[in-house]
C-alpha positions in Angstrom: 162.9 60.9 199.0 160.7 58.8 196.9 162.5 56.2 194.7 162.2 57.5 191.3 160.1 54.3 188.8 162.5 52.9 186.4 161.4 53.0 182.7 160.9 50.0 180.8 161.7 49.9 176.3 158.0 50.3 176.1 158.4 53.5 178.2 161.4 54.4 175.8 159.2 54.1 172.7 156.2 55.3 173.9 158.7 58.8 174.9 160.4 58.8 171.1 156.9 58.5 169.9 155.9 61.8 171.8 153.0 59.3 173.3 151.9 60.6 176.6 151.2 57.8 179.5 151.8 57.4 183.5 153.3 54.7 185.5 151.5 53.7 188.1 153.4 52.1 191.1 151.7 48.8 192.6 153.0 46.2 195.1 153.7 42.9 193.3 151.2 39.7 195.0 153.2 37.1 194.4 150.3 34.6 195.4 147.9 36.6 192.9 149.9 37.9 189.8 146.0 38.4 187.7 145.0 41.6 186.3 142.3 41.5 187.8 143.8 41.8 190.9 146.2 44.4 190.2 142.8 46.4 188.9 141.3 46.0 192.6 144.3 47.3 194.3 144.6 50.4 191.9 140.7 50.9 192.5 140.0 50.4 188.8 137.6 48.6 186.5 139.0 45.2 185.6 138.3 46.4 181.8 140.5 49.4 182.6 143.7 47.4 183.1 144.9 45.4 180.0 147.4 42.6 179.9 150.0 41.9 176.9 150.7 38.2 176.4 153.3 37.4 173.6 153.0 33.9 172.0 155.7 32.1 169.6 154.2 30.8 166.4 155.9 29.4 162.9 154.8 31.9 160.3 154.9 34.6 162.6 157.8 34.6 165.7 155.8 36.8 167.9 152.3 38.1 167.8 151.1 40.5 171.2 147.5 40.0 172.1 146.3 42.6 174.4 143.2 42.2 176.0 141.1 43.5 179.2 142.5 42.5 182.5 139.4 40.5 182.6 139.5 38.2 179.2 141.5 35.8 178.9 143.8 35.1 175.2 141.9 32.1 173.3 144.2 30.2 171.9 142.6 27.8 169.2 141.6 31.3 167.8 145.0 32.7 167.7 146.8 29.4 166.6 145.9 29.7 162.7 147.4 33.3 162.7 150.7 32.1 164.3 151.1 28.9 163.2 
């Protein structure tokens, strides 16, 4: 019997919010965590897979930027709307 995928809060909300979605299983490369890795192992396009990166700021405690697995989060351009 398969083990069943537990659900994360963004799973939770994304159910109360009637928001459809799939979880898609992957084994975890500890020596390559990259999106763009996970996107090769699913057989996807890099721009397919996005990743969520949280940053702490003073006028604004958390801002999520989510970008393509490929692109990477510029900070100096994020700074003035955090800080």
């Amino acid at each position: 019997m398969a083990q069943k995928i537990q659900k994360t809060n963004v799973c939770r909300l994304l159910d109360a919010s009637g928001i459809a979605y799939e979880l898609i299983e992957y084994k975890v490369d500890e020596s390559d965590l990259s999106a763009t890795h996970v996107a090769q192992q699913l057989g996807e396009d890099a721009d397919a897979v996005f990743k969520t990166i949280v940053l702490e700021g003073d006028k604004v405690k958390h801002f999520v930027c989510v970008v393509p697995g490929a692109c990477e989060v510029d900070l100096k351009k994020a700074a003035p709307v955090v800080h």
